[in-house]
Backbone bond lengths (Angstrom), bond angles and torsions (degrees), N, CA, C in turn:
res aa  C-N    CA-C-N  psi(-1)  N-CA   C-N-CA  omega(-1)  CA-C   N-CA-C  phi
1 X - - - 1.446 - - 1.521 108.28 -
2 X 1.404 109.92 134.40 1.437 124.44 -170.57 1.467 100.22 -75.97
3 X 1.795 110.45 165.21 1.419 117.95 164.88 1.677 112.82 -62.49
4 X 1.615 120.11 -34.51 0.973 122.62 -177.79 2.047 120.57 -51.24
5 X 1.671 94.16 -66.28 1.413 112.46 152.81 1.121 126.19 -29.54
6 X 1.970 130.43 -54.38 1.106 151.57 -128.77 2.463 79.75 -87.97
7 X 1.714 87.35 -54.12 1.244 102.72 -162.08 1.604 96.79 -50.89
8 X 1.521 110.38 -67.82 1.481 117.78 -157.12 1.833 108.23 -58.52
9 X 1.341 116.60 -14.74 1.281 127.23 157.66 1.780 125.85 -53.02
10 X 1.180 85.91 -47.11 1.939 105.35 -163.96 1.823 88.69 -91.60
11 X 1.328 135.80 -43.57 1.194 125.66 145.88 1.544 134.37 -30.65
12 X 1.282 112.96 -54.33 1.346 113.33 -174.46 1.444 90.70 -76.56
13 X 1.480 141.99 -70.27 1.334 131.64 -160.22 1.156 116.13 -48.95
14 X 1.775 134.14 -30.20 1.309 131.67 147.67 1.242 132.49 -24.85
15 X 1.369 127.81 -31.99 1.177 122.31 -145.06 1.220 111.62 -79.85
16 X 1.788 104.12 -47.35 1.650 101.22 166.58 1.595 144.37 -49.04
17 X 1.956 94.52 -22.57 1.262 139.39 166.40 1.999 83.87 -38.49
18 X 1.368 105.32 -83.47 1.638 136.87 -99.48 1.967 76.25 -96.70
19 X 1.471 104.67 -48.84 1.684 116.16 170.45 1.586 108.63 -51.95
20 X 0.956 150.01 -84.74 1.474 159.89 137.45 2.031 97.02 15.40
21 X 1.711 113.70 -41.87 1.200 111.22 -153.01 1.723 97.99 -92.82
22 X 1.196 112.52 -28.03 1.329 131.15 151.94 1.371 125.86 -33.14
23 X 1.221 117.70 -58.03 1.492 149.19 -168.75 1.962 88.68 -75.24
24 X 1.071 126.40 -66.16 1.217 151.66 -173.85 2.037 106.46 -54.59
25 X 1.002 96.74 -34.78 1.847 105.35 -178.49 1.364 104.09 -111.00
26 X 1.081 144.44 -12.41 1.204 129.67 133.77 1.590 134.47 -72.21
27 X 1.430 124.20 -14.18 1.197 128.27 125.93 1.652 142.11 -12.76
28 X 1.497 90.12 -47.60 1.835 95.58 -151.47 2.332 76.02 -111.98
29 X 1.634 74.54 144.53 1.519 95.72 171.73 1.198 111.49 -67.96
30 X 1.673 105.30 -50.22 1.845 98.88 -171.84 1.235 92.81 -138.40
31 X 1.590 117.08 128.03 1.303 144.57 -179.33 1.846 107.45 -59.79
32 X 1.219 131.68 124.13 1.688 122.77 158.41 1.403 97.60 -125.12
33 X 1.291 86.32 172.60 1.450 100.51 -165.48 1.798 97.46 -88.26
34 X 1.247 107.40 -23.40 1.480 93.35 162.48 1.292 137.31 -72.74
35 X 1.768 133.90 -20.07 0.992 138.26 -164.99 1.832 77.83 -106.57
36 X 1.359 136.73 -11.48 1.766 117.62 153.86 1.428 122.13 -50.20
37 X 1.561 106.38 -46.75 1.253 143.28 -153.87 1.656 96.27 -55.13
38 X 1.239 90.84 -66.41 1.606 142.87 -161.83 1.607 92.16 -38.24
39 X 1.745 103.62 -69.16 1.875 124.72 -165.55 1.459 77.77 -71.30
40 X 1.214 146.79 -56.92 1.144 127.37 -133.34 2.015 108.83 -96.34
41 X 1.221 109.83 -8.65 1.193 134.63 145.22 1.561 113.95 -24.68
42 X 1.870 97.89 -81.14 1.252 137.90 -144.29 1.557 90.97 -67.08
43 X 1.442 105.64 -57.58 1.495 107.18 -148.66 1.710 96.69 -93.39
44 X 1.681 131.10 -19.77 1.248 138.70 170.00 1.707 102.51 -50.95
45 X 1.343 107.75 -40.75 1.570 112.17 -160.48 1.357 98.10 -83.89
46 X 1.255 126.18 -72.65 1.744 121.57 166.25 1.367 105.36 -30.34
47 X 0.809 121.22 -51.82 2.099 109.95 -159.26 1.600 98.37 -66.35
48 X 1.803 120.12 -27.22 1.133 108.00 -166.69 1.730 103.54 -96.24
49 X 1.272 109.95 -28.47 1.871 107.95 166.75 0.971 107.83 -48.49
50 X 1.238 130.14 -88.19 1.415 147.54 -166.59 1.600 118.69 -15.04
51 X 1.325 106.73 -56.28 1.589 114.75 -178.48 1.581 102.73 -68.22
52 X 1.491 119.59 -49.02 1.292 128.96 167.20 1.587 105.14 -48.23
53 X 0.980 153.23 -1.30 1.218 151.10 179.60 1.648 111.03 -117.72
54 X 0.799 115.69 -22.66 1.404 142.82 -171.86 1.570 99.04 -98.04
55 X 1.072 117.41 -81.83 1.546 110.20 176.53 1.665 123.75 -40.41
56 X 1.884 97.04 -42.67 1.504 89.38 172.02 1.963 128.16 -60.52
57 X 1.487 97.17 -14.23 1.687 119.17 -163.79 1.713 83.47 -85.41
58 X 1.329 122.80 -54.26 1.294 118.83 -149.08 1.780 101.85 -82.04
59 X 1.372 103.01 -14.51 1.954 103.48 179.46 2.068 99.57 -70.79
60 X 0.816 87.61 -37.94 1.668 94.68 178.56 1.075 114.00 -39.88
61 X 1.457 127.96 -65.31 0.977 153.54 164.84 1.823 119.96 -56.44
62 X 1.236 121.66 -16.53 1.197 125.23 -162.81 1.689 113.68 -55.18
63 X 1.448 111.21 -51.24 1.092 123.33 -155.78 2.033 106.97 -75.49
64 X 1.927 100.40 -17.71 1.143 87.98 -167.85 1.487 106.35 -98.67
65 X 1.274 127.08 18.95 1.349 132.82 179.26 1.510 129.77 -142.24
66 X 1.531 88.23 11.92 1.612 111.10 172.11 1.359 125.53 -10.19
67 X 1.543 108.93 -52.99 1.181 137.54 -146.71 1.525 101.91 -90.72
68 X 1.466 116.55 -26.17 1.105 116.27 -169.00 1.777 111.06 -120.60
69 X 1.336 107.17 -0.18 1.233 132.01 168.96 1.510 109.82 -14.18
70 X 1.031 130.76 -66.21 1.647 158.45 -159.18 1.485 98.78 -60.90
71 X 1.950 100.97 -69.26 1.404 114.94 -172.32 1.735 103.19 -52.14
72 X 1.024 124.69 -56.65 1.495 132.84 167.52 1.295 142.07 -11.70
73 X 2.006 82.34 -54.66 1.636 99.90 170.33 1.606 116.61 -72.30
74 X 1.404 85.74 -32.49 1.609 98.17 -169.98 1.853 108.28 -59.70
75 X 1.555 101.89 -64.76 1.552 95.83 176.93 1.291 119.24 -54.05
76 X 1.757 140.82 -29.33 1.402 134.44 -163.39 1.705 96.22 -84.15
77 X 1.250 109.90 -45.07 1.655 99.64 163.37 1.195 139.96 -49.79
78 X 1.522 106.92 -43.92 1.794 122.03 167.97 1.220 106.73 -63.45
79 X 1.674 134.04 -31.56 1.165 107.44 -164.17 1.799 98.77 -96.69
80 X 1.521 108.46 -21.90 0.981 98.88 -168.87 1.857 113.06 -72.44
81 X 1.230 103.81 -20.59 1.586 121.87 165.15 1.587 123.03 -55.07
82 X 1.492 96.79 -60.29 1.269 106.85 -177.05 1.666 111.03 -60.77
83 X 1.402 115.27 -36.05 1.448 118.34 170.73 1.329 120.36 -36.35
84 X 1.334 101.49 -53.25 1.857 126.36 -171.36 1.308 122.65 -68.01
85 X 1.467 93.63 -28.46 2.440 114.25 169.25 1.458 92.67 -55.03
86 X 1.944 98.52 -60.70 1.233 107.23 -142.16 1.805 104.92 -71.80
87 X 1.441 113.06 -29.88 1.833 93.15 177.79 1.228 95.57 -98.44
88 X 1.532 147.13 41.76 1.561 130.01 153.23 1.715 82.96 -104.94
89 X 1.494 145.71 8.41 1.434 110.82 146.85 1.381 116.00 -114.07
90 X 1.381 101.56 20.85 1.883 98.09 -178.39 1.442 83.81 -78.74
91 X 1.780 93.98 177.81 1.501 104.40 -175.69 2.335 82.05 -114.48
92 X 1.151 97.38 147.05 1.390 100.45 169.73 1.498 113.13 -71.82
93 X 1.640 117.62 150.59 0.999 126.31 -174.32 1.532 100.82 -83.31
94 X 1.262 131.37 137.64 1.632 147.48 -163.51 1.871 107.66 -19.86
95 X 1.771 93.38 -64.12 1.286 127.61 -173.22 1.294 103.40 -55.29
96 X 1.231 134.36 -35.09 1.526 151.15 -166.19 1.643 100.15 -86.33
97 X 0.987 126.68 -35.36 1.550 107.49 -157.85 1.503 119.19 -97.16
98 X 1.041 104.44 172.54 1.942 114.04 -156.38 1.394 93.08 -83.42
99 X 1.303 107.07 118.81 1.731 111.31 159.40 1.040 123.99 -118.71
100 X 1.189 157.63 174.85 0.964 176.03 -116.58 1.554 108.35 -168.80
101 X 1.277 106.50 52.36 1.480 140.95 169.42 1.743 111.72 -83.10
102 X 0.951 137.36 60.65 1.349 126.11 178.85 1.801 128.36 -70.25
103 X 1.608 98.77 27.60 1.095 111.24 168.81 1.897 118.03 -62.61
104 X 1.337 109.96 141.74 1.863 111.50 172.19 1.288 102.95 -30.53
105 X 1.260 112.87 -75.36 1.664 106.68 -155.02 1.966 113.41 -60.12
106 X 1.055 104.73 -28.09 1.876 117.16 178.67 1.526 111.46 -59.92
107 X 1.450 94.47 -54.45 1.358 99.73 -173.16 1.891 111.37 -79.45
108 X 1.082 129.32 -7.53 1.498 146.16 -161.21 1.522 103.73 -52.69
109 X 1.453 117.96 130.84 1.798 99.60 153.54 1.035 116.46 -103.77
110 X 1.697 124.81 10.64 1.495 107.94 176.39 1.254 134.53 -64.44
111 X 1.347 118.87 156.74 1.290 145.73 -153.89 1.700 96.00 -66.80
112 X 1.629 132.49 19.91 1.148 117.11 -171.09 1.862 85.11 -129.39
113 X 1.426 105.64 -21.01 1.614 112.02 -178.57 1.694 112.46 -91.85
114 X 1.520 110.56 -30.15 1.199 130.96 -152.49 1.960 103.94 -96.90
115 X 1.050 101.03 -47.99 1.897 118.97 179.48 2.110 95.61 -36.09
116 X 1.319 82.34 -78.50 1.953 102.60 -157.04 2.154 79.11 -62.31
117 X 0.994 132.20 -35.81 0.977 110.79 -168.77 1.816 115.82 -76.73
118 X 1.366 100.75 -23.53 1.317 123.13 151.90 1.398 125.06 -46.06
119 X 1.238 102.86 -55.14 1.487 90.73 -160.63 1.961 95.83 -96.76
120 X 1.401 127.02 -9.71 1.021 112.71 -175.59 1.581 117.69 -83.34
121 X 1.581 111.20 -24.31 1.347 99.63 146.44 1.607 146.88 -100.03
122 X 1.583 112.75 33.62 1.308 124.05 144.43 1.087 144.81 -95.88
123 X 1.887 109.65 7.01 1.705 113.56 -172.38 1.329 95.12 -74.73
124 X 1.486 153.40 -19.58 0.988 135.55 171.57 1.375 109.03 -63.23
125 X 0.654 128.84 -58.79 1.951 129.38 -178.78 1.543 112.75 -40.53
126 X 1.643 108.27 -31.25 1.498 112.91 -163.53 1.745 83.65 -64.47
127 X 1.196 124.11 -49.91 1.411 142.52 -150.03 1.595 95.71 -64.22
128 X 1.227 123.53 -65.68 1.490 139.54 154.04 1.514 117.45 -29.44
129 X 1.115 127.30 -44.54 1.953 126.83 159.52 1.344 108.95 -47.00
130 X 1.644 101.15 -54.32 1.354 110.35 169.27 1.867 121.42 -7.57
131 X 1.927 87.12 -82.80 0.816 110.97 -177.06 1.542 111.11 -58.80
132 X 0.800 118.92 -35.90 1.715 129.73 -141.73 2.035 84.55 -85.20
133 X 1.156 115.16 -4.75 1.615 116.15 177.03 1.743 108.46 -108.09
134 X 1.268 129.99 -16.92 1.181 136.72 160.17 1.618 105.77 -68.37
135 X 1.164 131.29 -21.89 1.321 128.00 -150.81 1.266 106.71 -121.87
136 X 1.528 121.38 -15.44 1.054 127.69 164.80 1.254 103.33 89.80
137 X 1.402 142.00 28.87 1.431 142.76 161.78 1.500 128.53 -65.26
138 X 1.398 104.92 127.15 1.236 122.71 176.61 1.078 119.19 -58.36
139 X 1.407 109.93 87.59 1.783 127.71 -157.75 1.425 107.90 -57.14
140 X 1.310 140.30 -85.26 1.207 151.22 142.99 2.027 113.94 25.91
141 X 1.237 81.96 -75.06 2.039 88.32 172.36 1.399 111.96 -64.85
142 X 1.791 106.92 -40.69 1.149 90.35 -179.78 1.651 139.29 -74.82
143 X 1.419 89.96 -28.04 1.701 93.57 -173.87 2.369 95.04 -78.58
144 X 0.984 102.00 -14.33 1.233 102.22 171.76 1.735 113.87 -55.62
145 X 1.583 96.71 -69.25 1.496 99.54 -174.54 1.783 119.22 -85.28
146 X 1.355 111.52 24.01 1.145 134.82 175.49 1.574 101.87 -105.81
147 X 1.070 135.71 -45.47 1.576 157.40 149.22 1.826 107.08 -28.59
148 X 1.515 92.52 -82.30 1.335 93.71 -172.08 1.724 109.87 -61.51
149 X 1.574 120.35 -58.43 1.284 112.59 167.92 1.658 140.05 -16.06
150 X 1.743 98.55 -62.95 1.153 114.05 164.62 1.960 125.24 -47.61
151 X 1.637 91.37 -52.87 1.593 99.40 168.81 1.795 117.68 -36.12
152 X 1.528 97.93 -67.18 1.105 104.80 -179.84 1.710 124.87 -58.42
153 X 1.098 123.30 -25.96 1.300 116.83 -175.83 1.639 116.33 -100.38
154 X 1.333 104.62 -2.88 1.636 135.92 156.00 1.470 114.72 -58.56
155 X 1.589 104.86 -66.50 1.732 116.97 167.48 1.649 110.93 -47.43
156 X 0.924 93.87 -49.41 2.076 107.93 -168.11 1.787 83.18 -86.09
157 X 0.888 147.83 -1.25 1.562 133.27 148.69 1.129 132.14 -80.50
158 X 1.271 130.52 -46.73 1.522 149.46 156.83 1.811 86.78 -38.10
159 X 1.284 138.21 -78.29 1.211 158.89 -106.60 1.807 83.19 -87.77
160 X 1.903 107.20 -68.60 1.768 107.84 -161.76 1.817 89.54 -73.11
161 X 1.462 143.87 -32.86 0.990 106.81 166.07 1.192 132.45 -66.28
162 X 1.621 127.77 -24.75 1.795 116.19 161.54 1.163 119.18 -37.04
163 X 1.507 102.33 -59.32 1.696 115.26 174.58 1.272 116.52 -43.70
164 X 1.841 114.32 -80.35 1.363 126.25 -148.71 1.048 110.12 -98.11
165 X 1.544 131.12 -9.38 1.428 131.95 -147.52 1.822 129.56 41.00
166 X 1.148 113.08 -142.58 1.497 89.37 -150.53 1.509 94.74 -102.36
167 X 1.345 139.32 42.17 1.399 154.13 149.47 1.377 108.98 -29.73
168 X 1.044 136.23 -13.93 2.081 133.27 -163.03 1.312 108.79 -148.07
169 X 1.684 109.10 -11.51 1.668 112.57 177.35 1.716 99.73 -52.86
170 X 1.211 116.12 -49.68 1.727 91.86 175.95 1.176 115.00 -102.18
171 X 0.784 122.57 34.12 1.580 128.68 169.31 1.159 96.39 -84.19
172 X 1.481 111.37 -58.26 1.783 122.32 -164.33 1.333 105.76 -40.60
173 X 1.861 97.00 -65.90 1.431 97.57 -171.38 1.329 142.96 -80.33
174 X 1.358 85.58 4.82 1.743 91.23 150.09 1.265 128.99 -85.78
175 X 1.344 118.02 -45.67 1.238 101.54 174.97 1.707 137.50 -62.16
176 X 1.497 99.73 -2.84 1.547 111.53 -160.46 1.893 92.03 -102.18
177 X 1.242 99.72 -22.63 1.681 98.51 -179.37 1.687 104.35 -87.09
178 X 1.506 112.73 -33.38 1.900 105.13 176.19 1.658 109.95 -77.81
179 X 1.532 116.21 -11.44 2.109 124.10 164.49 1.547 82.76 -68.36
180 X 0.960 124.57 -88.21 1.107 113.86 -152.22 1.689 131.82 -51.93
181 X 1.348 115.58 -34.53 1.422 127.54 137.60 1.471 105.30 -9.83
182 X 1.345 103.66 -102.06 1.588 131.25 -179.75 1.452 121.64 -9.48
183 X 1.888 96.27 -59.42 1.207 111.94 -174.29 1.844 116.63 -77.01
184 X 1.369 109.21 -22.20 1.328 99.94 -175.50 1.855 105.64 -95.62
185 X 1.759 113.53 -6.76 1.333 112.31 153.02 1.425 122.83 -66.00
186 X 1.213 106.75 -49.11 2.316 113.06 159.16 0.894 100.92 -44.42
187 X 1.356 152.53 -70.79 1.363 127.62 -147.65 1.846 109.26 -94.28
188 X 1.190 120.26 12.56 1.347 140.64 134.71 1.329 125.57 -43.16
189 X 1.396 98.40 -79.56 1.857 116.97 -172.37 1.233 84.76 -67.68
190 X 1.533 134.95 -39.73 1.335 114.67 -160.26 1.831 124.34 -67.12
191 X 1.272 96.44 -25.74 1.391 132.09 175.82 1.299 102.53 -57.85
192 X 1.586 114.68 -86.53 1.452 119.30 168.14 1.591 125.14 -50.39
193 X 1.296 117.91 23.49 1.184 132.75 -179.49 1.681 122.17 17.24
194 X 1.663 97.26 61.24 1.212 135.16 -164.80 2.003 121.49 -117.76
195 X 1.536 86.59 1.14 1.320 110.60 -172.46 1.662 101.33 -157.09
């Protein structure tokens, strides 16, 4: 897997990151660069475990599905894609949606608000290690620049929801669920040496 790929990967798994970070900066009255820091910390570090946990689960398994390796990647991507279409057109349930609540606890990054919010947008990635061990990926760089990526578009999430509010929350996640689509059809054709 190319740097190009590597990127549009660690992009799409962001998104839920980056949506969530949205929700989170329209929250807070006044934006710092530490409570950016902070989310982008939280959810940089989950996005980069997760696959690392996942890859270690999916090497286990490597040898007994060799054959079907490809097909594998392809469905855990599609579904994990298709997931991401499908809630950037749900409408959120009341309790769920981003307000512009600048109450303490809304706006909070502690580690008691920040954890579950952590880890609920990295189970896709766990799914993606998965893959990322069928495919033979250079685990290490990747959960790295999956890490830092995520960080950054976490910071710059908190930030356009202060600004814009939640205008791109489904934008994001659509586009990060049709990368991922894409990418687990490439390494398809690529397979069938059709690309």
């Amino acid at each position: 897997m190319g740097l190009t790929e590597l990127f549009l990967i660690a992009v799409a798994l962001s998104m839920d990151a980056f949506a969530v970070s949205i929700c989170k900066g329209l929250s807070m009255k006044k934006v710092t660069l530490k409570k950016c820091a902070l989310v982008g910390v939280y959810f940089g570090g989950f996005q980069a475990l997760m696959p690392l946990i996942g890859y270690l689960i999916g090497v286990q398994f490597e040898s007994l599905i060799k054959a079907y390796d490809h097909w594998i990647a392809l469905v855990l991507l599609a579904f994990i894609g298709a997931k991401m279409i499908k809630e950037s057109f749900e409408k959120e349930p009341e309790n769920e949606k981003c307000s512009a609540d600048f109450s303490e606890e809304k706006s909070s990054v502690s580690f008691k608000k920040m954890f579950p919010l952590a880890i609920a947008t990295s189970i896709d990635a766990l799914a993606a290690g998965v893959t990322f061990a069928f495919i033979n990926v250079d685990i290490v760089p990747a959960i790295s620049f999956i890490g830092v990526i995520t960080l950054l578009l976490s910071m710059v999430g908190v930030k356009v929801g202060n600004v814009f509010g939640t205008k791109y929350k489904a934008r994001a996640e659509f586009v990060g669920g049709l990368i991922l689509i894409l990418m687990g059809t490439k390494i398809v054709l690529e397979h069938l040496e059709i690309l």
